[in-house]
C-alpha positions as CSV (number, residue, x, y, z in Angstrom):
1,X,14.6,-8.8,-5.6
2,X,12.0,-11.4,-5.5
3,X,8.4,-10.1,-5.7
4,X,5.1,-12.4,-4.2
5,X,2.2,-11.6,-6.3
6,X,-1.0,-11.9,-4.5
7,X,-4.4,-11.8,-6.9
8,X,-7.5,-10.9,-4.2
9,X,-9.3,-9.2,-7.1
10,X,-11.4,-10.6,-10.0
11,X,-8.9,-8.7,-12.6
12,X,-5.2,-9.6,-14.3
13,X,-2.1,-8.4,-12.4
14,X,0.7,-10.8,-13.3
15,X,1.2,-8.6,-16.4
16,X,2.7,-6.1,-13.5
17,X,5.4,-8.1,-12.6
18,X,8.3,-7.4,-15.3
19,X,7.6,-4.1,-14.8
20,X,7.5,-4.3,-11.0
21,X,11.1,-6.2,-11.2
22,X,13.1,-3.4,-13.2
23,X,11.4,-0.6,-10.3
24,X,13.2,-3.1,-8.1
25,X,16.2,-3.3,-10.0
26,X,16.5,0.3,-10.4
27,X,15.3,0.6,-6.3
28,X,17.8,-1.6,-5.4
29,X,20.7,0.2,-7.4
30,X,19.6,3.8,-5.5
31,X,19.1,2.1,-2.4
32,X,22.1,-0.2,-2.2
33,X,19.5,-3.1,-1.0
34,X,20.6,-6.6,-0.5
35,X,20.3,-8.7,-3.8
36,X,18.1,-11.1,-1.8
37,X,16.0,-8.9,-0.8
38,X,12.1,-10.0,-0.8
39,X,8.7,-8.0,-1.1
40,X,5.5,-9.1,-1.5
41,X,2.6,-7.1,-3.3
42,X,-1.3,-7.9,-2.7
43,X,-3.4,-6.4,-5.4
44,X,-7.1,-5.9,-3.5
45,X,-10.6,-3.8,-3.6
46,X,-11.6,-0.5,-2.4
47,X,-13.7,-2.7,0.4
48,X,-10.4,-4.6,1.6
49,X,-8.5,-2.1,1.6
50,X,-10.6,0.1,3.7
51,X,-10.7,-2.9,6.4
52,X,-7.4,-2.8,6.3
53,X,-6.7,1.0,7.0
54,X,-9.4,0.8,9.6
55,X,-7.8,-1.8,11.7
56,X,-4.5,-1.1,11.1
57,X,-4.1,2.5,10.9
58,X,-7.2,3.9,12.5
59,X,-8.2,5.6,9.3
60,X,-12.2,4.7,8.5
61,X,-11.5,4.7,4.5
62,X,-10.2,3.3,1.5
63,X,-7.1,4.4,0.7
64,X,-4.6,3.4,-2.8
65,X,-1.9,1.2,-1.0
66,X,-0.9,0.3,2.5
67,X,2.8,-0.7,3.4
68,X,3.9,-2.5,6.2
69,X,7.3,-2.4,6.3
70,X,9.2,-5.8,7.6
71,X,10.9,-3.5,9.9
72,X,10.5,-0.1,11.9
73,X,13.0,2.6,10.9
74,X,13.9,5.8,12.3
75,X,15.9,7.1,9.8
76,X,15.7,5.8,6.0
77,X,19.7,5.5,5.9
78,X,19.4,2.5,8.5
79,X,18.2,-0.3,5.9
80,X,21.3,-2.2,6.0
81,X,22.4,-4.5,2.7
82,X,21.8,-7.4,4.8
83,X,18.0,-7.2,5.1
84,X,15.8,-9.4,3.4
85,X,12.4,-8.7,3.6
86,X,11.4,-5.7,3.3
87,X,7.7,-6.2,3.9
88,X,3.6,-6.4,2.3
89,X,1.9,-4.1,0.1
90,X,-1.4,-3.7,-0.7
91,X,-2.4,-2.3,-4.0
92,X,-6.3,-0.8,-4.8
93,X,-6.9,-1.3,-8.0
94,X,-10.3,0.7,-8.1
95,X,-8.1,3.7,-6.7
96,X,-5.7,3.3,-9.2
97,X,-7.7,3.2,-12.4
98,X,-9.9,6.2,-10.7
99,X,-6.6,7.9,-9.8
100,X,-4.8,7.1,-13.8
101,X,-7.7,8.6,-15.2
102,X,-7.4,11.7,-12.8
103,X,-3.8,12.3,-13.6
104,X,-4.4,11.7,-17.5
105,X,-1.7,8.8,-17.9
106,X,-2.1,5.0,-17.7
107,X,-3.7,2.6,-15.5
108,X,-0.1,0.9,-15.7
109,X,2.1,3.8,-14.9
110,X,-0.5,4.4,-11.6
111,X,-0.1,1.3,-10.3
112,X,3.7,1.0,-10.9
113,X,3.9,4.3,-9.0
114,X,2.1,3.1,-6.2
115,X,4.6,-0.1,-6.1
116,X,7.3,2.7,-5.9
117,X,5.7,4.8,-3.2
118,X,5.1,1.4,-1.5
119,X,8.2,0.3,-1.6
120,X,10.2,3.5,-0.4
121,X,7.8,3.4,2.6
122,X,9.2,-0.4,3.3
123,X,12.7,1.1,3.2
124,X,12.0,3.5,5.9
125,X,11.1,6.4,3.5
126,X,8.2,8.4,4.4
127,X,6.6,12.2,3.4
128,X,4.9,13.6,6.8
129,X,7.6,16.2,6.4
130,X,8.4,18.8,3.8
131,X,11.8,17.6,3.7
132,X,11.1,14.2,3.9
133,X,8.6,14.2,1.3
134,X,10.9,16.4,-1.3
135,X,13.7,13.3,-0.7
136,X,10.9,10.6,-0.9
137,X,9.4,12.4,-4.0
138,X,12.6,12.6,-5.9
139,X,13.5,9.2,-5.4
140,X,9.9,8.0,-6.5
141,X,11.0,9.7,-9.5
142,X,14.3,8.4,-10.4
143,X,13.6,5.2,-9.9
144,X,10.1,4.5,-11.5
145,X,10.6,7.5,-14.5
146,X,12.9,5.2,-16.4
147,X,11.2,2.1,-16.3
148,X,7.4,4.0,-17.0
149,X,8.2,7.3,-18.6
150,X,5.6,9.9,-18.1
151,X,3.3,11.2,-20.7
């Protein structure tokens, strides 16, 4: 999978990337994605990201990432091998320190879970439901637990 890294904050992120490729490896094993398959990742702010969530999802806050899938799916199952991108996320890395500090691991694991959750939401994945979050949830895990053991 290639991965675009976008930098709009004033901190390192590259360091992410390895990391970020075997969650895509291990993604695209569980998922059965194409092997050409393309996401791009923009680390920002709390204040971007709350313009963001305003103007695209109505919600007047910061949030600790946004997806925007390439494509709309019903149902998760319909991300076919053939699809390429898969879409944009945007990472808050003020969330995610607040948020690794809150959950007592590191600032790494948080935002290489976030990448995860992210990601599943670009493959039509999503949590609204009780069902569909215990599926989500469980795949979060199998796929990012290998690469950044918890603690």
């Amino acid at each position: 999978m290639e991965i675009t890294l976008i930098n709009r904050t004033n901190q390192p992120v590259e360091m992410y990337r390895k990391d970020f490729e075997k969650i895509a490896a291990n993604a695209k094993k569980k998922l059965h994605l194409a092997p050409t398959c393309t996401i791009s990742v923009t680390f920002v702010r709390s204040r971007t990201i709350h313009v963001i969530n305003r103007d695209y999802r109505g919600i007047d806050r910061p949030t600790d990432v946004i997806s925007f899938a390439a494509r709309d799916y019903s149902f998760a199952n319909e991300l076919e091998e053939e699809e390429e991108d898969l879409g944009d996320l945007f990472i808050n890395i003020d969330y995610a320190r607040r948020q690794a500090a809150l959950y007592g691991h590191s600032v790494e694991r948080e935002i290489c879970f976030l990448f995860t959750h992210g990601l599943l939401h670009c493959c039509g994945y999503d949590h609204m439901k009780p069902e569909d979050e215990k599926v989500m949830f469980a795949l979060q895990d199998e796929i990012l637990d290998p690469v950044m053991p918890r603690k």
